[in-house]
C-alpha positions in Angstrom: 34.8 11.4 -26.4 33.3 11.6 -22.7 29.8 9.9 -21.9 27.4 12.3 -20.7 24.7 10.4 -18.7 22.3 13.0 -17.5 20.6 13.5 -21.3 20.4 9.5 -21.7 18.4 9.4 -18.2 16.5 12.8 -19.7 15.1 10.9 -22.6 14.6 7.9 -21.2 12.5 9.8 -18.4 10.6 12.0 -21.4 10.1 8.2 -23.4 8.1 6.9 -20.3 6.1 10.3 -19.8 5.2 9.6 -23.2 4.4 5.8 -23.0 2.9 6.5 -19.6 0.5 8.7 -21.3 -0.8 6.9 -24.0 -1.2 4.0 -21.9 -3.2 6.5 -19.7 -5.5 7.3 -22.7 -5.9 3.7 -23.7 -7.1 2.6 -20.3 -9.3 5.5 -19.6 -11.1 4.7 -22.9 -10.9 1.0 -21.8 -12.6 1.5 -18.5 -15.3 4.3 -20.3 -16.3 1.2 -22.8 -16.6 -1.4 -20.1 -18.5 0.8 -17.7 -20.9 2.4 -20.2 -21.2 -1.2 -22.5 -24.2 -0.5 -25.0 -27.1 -2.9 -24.9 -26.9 -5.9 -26.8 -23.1 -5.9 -26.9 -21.7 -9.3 -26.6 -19.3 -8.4 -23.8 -20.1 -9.5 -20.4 -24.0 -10.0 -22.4 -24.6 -6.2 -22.3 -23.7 -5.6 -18.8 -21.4 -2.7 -17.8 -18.4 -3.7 -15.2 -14.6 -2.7 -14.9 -11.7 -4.5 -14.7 -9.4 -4.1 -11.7 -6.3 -4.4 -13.8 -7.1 -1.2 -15.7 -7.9 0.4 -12.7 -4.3 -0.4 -11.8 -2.9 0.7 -14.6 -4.6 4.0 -14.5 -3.2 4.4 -11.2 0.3 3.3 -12.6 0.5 6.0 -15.1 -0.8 8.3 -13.1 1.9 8.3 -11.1 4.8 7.7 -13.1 4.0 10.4 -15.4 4.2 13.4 -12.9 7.5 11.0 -11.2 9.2 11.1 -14.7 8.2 15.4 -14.8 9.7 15.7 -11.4 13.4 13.8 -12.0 13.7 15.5 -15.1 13.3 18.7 -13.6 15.9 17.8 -10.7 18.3 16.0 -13.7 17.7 19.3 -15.8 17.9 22.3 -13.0 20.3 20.4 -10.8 17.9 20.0 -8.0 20.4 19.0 -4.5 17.8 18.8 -1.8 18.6 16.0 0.9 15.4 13.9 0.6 13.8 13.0 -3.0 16.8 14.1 -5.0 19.4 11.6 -4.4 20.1 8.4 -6.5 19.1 6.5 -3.2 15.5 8.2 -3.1 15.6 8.0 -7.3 16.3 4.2 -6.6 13.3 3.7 -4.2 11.1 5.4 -6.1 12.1 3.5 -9.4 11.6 0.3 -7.4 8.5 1.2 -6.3 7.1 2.4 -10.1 8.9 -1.1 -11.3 7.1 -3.3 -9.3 3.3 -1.6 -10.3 4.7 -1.4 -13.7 5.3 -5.3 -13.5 2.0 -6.2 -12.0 -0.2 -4.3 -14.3 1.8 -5.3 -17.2 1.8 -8.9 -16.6 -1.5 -9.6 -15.1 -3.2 -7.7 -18.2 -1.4 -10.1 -20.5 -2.3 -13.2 -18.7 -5.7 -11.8 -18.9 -5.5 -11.0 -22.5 -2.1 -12.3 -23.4 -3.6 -13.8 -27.0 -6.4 -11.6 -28.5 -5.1 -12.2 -32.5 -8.7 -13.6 -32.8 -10.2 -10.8 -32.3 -8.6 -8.5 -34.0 -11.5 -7.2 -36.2 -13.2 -5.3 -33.0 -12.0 -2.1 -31.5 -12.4 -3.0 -27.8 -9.8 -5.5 -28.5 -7.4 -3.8 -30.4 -7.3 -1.4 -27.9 -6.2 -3.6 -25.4 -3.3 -5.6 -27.1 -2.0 -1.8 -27.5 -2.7 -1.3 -23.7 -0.5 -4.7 -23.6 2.0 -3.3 -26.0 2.6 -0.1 -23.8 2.5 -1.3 -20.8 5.4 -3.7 -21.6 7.2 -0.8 -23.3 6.6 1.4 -20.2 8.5 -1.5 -17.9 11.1 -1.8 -20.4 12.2 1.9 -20.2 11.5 1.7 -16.1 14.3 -1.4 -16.4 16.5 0.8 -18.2 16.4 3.5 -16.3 16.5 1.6 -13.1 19.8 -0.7 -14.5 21.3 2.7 -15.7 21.0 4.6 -12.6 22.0 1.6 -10.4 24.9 1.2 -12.2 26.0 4.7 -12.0 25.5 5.2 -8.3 27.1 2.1 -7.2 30.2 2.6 -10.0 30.2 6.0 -8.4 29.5 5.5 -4.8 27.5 8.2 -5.1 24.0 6.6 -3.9 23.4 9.5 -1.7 24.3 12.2 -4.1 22.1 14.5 -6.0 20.3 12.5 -9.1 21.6 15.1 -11.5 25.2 13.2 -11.6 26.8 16.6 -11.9 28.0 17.0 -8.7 31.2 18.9 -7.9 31.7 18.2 -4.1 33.8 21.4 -3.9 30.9 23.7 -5.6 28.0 21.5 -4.3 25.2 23.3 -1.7 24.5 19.8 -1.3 27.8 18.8 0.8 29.4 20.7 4.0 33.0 21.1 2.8 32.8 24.2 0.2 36.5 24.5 -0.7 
């Protein structure tokens, strides 16, 4: 029985539109509480602020979410233009996501790496889930970026299209059309 990659790398792309999402949700309700803090809360003694991490990791989901849309619309339609849609620009692009991913994921836990005593308040359940997500989120990023380096190295085929369908007779993408 033949390995097909493409659906793997589909579902792992769909699995971090999802976590990217709900770590999207969690940190815009984060950054809504901390900027609109009621008076007489005992955070920061009432007084409304942000933290820059969230803020990050807004920006981190942002991104990756319409990223994951875009490959698995090449993966699924066979996208072959020269630029984006190659495992060399897929790479990059992965790289790039992984190191944000990283950062915001491992400054918000030394931040708020051990919040079991709080457990009993919202604010702070929200963010160990923020923590839980955003580790999740750089696990699937690993995965996909192991899987796809693996594949386009085993291959050679870093500057084929993503899809990993490629028929180099049939392919727009190459100049010799048998």
């Amino acid at each position: 029985m033949a390995f097909d990659l493409p659906p793997v790398r589909i579902g792992l792309y769909i699995a971090l539109a999802i976590f990217s999402f709900i770590l999207f949700c969690l940190s815009a309700a984060r950054l809504h509480y901390t900027t609109h803090l009621p008076p007489g809360d005992p955070l920061n003694n009432g007084k409304s602020f942000y933290d820059p991490i969230v803020a990050e990791i807004l920006f981190t989901t942002l991104i990756t979410i319409p990223w994951s849309i875009f490959i698995v619309y090449c993966i699924h339609k066979r996208v072959e233009s020269r630029l984006v849609s190659t495992f060399r620009g897929e790479l990059i692009g992965l790289g790039i996501l992984w190191i944000f991913w990283i950062v915001g994921a491992s400054v918000a836990s030394n931040i708020w790496g051990n919040l079991f005593f709080c457990q009993q308040f919202e604010a702070c359940r929200i963010l160990t889930t923020m923590l839980a997500f955003a580790w999740l989120g750089w696990i699937v990023i690993t995965m996909i970026l192991v899987v796809s380096m693996l594949f386009s190295f085993a291959n050679k085929a870093l500057l084929e299209p993503l899809h990993g369908r490629w028929d180099p007779r049939i392919s727009a993408y190459t100049d010799n059309h048998a």
